[in-house]
N, C-alpha and C positions, 0 to 999 in steps of 0.2 A: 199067493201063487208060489210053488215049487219051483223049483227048478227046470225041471223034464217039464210041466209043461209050460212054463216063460220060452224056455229052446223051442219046443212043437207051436206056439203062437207066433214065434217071430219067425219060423220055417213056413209058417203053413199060410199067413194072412199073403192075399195079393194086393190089401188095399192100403194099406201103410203108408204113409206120408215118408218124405227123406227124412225130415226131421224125428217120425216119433217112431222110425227105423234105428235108427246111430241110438235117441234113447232107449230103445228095448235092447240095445246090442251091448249098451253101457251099463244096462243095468243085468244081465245074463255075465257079463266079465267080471262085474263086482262080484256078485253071487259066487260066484263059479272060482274065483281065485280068493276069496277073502277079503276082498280091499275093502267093503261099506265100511266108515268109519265116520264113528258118531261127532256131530260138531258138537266142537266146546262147550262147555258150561257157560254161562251167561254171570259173569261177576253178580253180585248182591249192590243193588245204589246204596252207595253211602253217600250223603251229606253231612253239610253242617248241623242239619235238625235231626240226622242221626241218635244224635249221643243227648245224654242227658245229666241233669246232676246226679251225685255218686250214690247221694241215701235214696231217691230211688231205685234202684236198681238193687238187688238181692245180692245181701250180705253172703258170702261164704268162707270161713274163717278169717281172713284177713285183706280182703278182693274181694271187686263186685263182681255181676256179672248181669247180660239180659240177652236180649236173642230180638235180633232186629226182624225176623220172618215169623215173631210168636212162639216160637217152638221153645220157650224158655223152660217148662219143667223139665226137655231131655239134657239141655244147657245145666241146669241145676243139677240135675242128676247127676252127671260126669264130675261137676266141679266137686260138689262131695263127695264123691267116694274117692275122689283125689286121682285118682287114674280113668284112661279111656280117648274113648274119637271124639271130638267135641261134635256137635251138629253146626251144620249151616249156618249162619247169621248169628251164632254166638260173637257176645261182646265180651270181652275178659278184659280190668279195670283194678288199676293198685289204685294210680293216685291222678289229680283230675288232669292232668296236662300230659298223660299217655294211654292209648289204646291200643288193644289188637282187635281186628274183626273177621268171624273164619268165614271162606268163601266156598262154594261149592265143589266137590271133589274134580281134580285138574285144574281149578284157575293158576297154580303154582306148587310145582312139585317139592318143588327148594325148601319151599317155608311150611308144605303142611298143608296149604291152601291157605295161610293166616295173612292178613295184612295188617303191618302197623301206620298206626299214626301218630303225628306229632299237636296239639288244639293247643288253642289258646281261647282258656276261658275267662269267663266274664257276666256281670249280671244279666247283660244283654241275652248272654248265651254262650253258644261256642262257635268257632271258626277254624276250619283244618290247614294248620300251617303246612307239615310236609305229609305224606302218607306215603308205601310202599315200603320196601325192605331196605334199599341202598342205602339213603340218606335218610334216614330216621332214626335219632339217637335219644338218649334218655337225660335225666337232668346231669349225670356225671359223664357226658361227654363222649359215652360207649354207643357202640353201634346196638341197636335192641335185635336183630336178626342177629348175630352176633352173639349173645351172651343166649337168646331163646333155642337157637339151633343146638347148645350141648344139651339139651334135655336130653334125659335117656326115651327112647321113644314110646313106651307104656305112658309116659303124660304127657303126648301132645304138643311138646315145645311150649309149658306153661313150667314156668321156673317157681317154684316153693322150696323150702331148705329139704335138704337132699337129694333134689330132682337131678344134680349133677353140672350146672348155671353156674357162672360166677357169683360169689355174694356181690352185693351192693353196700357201699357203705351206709346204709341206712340202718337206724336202730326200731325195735315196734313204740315204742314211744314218739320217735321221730314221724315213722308212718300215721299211726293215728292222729296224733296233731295236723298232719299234712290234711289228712283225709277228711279233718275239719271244716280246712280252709275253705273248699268249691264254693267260687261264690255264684256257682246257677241256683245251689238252695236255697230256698225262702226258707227254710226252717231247720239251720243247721246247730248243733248241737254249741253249746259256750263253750270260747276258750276257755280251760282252768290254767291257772299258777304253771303247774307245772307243764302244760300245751306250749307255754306261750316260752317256756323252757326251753321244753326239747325244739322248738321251733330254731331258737337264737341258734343250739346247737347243729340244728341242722345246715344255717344259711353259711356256720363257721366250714362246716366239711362241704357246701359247694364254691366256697373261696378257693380253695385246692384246687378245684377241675375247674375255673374260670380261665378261658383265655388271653393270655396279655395282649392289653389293649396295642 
């Protein structure tokens, strides 16, 4: 229904109730000034049974990734060609004890629509320690909205070298050994010699950011 005649129906009916009067008169002023505005989006549920171990989930250079709504090949797609809008219910995944998951356009201006989280995994599975942008920080101590918001914005607030992020003192040696670890797989690739290396190295550079007890 138009306008001109929503106007001519609520002028012409004599039989209108008071109440579905005021609604015709509410819906002729929205119309009429602009005001209908759409409700929010509806966040994506995340749970604990959300996420899952890392080798499932689709490799892309150096990060996983999956799409908790299915849409994972536009999810993939983005992730390799390295720039773009991510879709809905993409998961983006370095190493297993942080995620971000994007939400549907307006759950959050701030971040992109992204939300992070903090898990703690285990064979059992996983469990979401903290989630949200505030307080959710990464294994060195840094806020993750924080270091994800300097992306330059052609990538989405997803930090890869160059993107304009602080580095992390992590090395890809360090990373992959880490990426080993996830113990939700049944079927995780052997530590080597040098894994179990870069590992010590790694646990030396988060003594640095531990906080005095």
């Amino acid at each position: 229904m138009n306008i001109l005649s929503l106007y001519r129906s609520v002028h012409s009916s004599r039989c209108l109730s008071l109440r579905q009067w005021i609604l015709s008169i509410t819906a002729l002023l929205a119309i009429s000034h602009g005001l209908a505005v759409a409700a929010p989006p509806e966040p994506i549920e995340v749970s604990d049974d959300s996420f899952k171990c890392l080798t499932d989930m689709v490799k892309v250079r150096h990060f996983f990734v999956d799409n908790l709504l299915g849409n994972l090949q536009a999810t993939t797609e983005v992730a390799e060609k390295g720039e773009g809008v991510y879709p809905p219910g993409s998961v983006v995944q370095l190493i297993p004890g942080e995620v971000m998951v994007k939400h549907p356009k307006g759950f959050n201006t701030a971040t992109k629509d992204w939300e992070f989280f903090e898990l703690d995994v285990s064979k059992e599975g996983t469990r979401i320690g903290k989630r949200g942008f505030v307080d959710v920080v990464n294994k060195f101590g840094g806020n993750c909205f924080a270091c994800h918001v300097k992306a330059r914005p052609e990538f989405d607030m997803i930090c890869e070298m160059g993107h304009g992020c602080d580095p992390i003192p992590i090395t890809r040696r360090m990373l992959a050994a880490l990426q080993k670890t996830d113990p939700r797989c049944s079927a995780s690739a052997p530590l080597t010699e040098d894994d179990n290396k870069a590992l010590e190295e790694l646990n030396e550079v988060l003594k640095t950011f531990a906080k005095p007890q």
